[in-house]
C-alpha positions in Angstrom: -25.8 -28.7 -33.8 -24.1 -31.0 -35.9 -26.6 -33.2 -36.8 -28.6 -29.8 -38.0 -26.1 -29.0 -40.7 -24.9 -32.9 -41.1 -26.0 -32.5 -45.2 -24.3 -29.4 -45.5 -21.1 -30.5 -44.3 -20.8 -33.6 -46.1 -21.0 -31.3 -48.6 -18.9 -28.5 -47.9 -17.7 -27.7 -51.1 -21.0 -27.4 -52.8 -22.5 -25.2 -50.1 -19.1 -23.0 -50.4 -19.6 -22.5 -54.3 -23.3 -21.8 -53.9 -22.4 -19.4 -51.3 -20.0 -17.7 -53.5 -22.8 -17.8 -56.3 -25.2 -15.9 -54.3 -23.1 -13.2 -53.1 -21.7 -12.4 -56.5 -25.9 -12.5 -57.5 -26.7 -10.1 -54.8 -23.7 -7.7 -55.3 -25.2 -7.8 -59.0 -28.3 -6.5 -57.7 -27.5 -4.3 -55.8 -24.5 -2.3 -58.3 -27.0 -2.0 -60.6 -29.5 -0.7 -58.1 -26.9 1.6 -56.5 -25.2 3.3 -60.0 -27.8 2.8 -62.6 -31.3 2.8 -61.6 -31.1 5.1 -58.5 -27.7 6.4 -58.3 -25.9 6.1 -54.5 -29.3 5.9 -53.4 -28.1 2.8 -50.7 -31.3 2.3 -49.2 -33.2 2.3 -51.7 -30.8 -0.2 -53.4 -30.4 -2.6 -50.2 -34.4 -2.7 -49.9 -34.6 -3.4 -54.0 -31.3 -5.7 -54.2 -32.3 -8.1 -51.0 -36.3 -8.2 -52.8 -35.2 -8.9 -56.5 -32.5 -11.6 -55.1 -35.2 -13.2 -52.8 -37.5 -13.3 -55.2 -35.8 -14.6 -58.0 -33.7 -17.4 -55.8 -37.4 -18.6 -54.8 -38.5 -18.5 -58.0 -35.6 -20.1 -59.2 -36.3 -22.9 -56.6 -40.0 -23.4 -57.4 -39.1 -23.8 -61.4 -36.3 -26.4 -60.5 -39.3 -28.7 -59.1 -41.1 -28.1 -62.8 -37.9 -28.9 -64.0 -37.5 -31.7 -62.4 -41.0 -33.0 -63.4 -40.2 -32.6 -67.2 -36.1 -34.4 -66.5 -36.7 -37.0 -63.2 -33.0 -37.6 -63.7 -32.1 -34.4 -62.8 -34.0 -34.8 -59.2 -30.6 -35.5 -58.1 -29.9 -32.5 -57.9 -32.8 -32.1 -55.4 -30.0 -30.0 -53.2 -30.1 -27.1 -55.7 -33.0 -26.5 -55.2 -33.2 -26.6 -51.4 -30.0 -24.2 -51.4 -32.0 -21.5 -53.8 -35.2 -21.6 -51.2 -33.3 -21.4 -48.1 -30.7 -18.5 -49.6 -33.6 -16.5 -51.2 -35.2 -16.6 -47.4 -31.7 -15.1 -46.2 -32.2 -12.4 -48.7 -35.8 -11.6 -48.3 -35.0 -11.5 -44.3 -32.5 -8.8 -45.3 -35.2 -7.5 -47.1 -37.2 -7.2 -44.5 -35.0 -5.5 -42.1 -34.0 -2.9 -44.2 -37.5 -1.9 -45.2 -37.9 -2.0 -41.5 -35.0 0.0 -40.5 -34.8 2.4 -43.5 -38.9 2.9 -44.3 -40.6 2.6 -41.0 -37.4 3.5 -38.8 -37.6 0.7 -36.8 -41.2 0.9 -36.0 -42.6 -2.6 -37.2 -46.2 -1.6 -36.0 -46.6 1.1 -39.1 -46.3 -2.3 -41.4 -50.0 -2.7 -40.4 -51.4 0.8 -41.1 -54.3 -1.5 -42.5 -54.8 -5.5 -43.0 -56.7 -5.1 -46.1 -53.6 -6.4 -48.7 -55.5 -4.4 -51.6 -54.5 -1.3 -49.8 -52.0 -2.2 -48.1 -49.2 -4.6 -50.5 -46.9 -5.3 -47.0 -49.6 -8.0 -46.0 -48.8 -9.9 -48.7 -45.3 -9.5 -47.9 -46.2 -10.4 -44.5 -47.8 -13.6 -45.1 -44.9 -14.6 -47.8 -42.7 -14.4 -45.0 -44.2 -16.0 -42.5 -44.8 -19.3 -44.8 -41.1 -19.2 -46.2 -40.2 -18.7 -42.2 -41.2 -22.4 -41.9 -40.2 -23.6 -45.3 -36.7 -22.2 -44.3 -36.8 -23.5 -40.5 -38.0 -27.6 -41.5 -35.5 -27.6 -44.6 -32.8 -29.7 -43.0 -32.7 -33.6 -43.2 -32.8 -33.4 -39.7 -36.0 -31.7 -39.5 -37.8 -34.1 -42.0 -36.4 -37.3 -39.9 -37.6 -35.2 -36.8 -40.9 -34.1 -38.5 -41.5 -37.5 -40.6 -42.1 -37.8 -44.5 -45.0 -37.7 -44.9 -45.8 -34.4 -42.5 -42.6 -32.8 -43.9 -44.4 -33.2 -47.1 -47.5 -31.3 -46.5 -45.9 -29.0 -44.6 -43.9 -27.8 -47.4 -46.8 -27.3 -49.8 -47.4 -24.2 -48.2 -44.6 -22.8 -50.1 -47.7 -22.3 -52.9 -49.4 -20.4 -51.1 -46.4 -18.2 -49.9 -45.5 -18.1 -53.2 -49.1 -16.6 -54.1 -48.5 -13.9 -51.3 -44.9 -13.4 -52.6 -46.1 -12.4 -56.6 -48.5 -10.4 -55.3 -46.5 -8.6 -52.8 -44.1 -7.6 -55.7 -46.2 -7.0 -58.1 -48.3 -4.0 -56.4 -45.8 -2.4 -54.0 -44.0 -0.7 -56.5 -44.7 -1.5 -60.1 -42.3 0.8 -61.6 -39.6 -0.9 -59.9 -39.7 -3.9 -62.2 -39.5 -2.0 -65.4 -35.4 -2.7 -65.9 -33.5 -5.8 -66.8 -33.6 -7.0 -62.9 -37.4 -6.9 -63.0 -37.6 -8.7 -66.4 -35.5 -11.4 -65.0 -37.9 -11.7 -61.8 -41.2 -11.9 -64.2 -39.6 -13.9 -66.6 -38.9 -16.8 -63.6 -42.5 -16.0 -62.3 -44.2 -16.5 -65.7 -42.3 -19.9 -66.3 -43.0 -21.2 -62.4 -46.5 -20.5 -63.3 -46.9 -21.8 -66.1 -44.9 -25.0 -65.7 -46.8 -25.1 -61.9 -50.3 -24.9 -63.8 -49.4 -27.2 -66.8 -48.3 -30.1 -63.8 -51.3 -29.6 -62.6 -53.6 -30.1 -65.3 -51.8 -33.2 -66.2 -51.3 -35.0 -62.6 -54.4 -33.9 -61.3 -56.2 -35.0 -64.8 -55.1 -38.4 -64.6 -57.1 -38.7 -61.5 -60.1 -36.8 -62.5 -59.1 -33.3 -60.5 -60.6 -35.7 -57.6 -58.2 -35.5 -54.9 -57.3 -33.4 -52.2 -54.1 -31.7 -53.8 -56.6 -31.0 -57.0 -59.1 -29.3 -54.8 -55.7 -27.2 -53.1 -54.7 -26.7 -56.3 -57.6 -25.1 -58.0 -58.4 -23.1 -54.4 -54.8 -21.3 -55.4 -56.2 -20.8 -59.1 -59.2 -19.1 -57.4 -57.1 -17.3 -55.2 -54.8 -16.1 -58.4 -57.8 -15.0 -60.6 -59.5 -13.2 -57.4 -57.0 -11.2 -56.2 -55.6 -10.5 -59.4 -59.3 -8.8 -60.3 -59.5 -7.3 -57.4 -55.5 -5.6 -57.5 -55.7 -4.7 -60.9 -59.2 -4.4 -62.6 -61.5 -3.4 -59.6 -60.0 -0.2 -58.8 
């Protein structure tokens, strides 16, 4: 057990500070869920708090790598980053249970009422979680040294595609829910991940004439973005 939490006890202090960070985040959230957008409407503000934290903490983790692309110094703070992934997978599992408990009362079955996503936004949702589920479970140094490198690396390119799932999943639940500051701060990370994910890829991949297999992923998750965004918002 040790060994699975060896980096975040050499460094305590950081993880104790970041911890302290998120909370005050979340309790952000979550006040101006509870007494300005819905007043003392708490589930309604636990579902909405533990989605726009998740979210944004993902988000936030995803633009570090861009950022990191543009600065290589500042990969040394490669430890951010991992700490935003796995705490915004804390929150969206909170997420999860209370739109479990609070929505569907427990019964997890009435998630699948139908697997088309179009119709039914939770399948996004679904899939998002299941891929950060992974991300979250092989983000120790103990997994990549049990997984290997190389492995740990592919492994952990699914995040795109959960990512994918993730945007989609909160932009069609409930759109009205991101009209306020707390969904302008979510779409504004979105809109920069995107765009810094999409201008990395035009210039890595173009140095190698979009020939390789990470352009061929990369431009299958273009597809996937232009498709499904027809189909969610101009098909109907």
């Amino acid at each position: 057990m040790a060994r699975l939490f060896e980096g975040a006890l050499k460094n305590w202090k950081f993880v104790l500070k970041f911890l302290v960070f998120s909370v005050v985040f979340w309790l952000l959230e979550f006040a101006y869920q509870f007494y300005v957008l819905e007043p003392e409407n708490f589930p309604s503000a636990l579902i909405r708090s533990f989605a726009f934290s998740g979210a944004t903490f993902i988000g936030l983790a995803l633009l570090s790598s861009v950022l990191f692309k543009f600065k290589p110094v500042y990969a040394k703070y490669w430890h951010v980053r991992r700490s935003l992934g796995v705490t915004g997978f804390v929150f969206i599992i909170g997420h999860a249970l209370s739109v479990t408990l609070f929505v569907f009362k427990g019964d997890v079955s009435q998630v699948f009422f139908s697997l088309n996503p179009i119709e039914n936004p939770m399948i996004f949702g679904v899939i998002g979680y299941m891929v950060f589920l992974v991300m979250a479970l092989t983000s120790t140094d103990w997994a990549m040294q049990k997984i290997g490198a190389a492995r740990w690396k592919t492994i952990h390119r699914l995040v795109y595609f959960g990512y994918f799932a993730a945007v989609f999943h909160f932009l069609t639940i409930n759109q009205p829910a991101l009209f306020n500051l707390a969904g302008y701060l979510l779409l504004a990370v979105t809109f920069l991940v995107l765009a810094g994910e999409l201008y990395w890829f035009v210039k890595i991949a173009g140095k190698n004439k979009f020939s390789t297999l990470g352009a061929k992923i990369g431009f299958l998750l273009i597809l996937l973005y232009l498709v499904f965004a027809y189909l969610v918002f101009f098909a109907k």
